[in-house]
C-alpha positions in Angstrom: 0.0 0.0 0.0 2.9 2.3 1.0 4.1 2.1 -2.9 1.3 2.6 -4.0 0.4 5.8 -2.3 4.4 7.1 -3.0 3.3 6.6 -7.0 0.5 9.3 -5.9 2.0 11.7 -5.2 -0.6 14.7 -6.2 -3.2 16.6 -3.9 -6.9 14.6 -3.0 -5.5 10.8 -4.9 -8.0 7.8 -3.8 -6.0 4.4 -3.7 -8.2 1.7 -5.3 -7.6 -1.8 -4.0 -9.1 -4.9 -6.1 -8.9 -8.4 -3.6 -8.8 -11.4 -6.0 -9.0 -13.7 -3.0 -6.1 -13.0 -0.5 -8.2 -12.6 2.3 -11.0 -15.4 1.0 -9.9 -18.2 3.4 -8.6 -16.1 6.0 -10.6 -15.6 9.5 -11.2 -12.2 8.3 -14.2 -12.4 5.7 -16.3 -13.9 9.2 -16.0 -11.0 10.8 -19.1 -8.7 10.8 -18.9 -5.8 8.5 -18.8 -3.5 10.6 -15.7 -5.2 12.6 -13.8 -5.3 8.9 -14.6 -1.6 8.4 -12.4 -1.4 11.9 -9.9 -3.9 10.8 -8.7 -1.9 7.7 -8.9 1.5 9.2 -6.8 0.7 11.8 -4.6 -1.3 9.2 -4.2 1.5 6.5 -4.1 4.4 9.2 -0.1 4.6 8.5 -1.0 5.5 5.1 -2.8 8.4 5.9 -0.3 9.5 8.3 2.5 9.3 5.9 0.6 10.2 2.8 -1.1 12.9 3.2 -2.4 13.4 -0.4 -4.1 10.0 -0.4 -7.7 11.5 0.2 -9.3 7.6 0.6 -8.7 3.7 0.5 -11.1 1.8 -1.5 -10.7 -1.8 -0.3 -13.3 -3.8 -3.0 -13.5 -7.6 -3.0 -16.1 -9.7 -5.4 -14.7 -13.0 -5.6 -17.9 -14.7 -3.7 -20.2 -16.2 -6.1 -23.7 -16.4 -4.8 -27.1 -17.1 -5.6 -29.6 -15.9 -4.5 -27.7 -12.4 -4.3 -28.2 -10.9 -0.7 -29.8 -7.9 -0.1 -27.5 -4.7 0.3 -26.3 -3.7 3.4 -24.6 -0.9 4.2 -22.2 0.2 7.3 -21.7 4.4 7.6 -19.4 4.5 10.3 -16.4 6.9 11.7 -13.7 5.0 10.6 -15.3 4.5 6.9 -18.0 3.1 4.6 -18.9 -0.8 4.1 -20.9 -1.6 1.8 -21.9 -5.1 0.4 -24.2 -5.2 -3.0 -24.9 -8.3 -5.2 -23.8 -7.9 -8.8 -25.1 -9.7 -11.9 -25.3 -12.1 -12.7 -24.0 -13.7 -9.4 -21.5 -12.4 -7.5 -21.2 -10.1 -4.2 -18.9 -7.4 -4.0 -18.0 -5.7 -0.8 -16.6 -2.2 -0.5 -15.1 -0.7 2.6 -14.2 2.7 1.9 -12.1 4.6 4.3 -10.9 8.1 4.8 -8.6 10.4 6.8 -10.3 11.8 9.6 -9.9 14.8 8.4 -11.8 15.0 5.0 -14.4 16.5 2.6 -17.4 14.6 3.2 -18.9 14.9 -0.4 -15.7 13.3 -1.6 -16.1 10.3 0.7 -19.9 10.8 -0.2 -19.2 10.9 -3.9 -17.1 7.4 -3.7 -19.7 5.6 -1.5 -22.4 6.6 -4.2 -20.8 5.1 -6.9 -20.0 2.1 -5.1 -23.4 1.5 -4.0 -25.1 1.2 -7.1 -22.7 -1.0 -8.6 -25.6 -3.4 -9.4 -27.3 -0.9 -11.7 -24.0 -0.3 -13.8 -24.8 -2.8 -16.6 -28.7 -2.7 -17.1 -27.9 1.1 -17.4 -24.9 0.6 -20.1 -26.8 -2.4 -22.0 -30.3 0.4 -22.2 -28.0 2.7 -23.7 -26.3 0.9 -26.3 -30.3 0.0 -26.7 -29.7 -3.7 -26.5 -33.4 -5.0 -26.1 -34.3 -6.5 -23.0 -31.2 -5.8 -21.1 -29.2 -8.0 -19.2 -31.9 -10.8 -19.9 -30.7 -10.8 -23.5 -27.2 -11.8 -22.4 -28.1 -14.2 -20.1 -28.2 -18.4 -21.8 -31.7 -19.6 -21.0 -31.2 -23.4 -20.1 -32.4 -25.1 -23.1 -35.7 -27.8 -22.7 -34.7 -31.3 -22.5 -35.3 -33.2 -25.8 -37.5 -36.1 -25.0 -35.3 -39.2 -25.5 -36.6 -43.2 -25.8 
């Protein structure tokens, strides 16, 4: 994290941070959301100390698969932001976004916004490109069985 806030170096940078599964079988995807919101402030509080600049973490993580998809939730705490949101067509991705204590609020705000309605992303892109019926159209319909002797 520290090299990647060094690279930064420029007033109000957010550090983006994509798990692909380090932390999947570790005792920390248990905890409550709330208690990981916690974890990784206290965790990436050096960063802000020493980077000044960074103006946010965005810790993301949507290596789950699930079905059905849960219903969002969403932890506004202190510390940060965690959010969890199913995405199509079956995944869950959970956010944690956290801040300085010292900063904007409509830049954490902003952030939180656009990671909260994730799951609207691609029915919005596919009725712009005006693909008729949406994500249904992408989406292989499991074929009848052929009746077989």
């Amino acid at each position: 994290m520290q090299s990647k806030a060094a690279q930064s170096q420029g007033a109000g940078t957010w550090l983006w941070v994509e798990d692909h599964g380090a932390l999947t079988h570790t005792p920390f995807t248990r905890l409550p959301l709330a208690h990981k919101v916690r974890e990784l402030a206290d965790l990436f509080r050096s960063v802000f100390d020493e980077y000044p600049h960074v103006a946010g973490i965005v810790y993301s993580n949507a290596s789950r698969r699930r079905l059905p998809l849960p219903a969002p939730q969403t932890e506004d705490m202190t510390e940060g932001i965690g959010l969890v949101r199913g995405v199509p067509l079956d995944r869950v991705r959970e956010t944690i976004i956290l801040h300085p204590m010292l900063v904007r609020a409509d830049q954490t705000s902003l952030m939180a916004r656009l990671c909260a309605e994730e799951p609207s992303w691609f029915g919005w892109a596919l009725q712009q490109e005006q693909v008729p019926m949406g994500l249904n159209s992408l989406i292989i319909q499991p074929q009848q069985r052929l009746w077989t002797p």
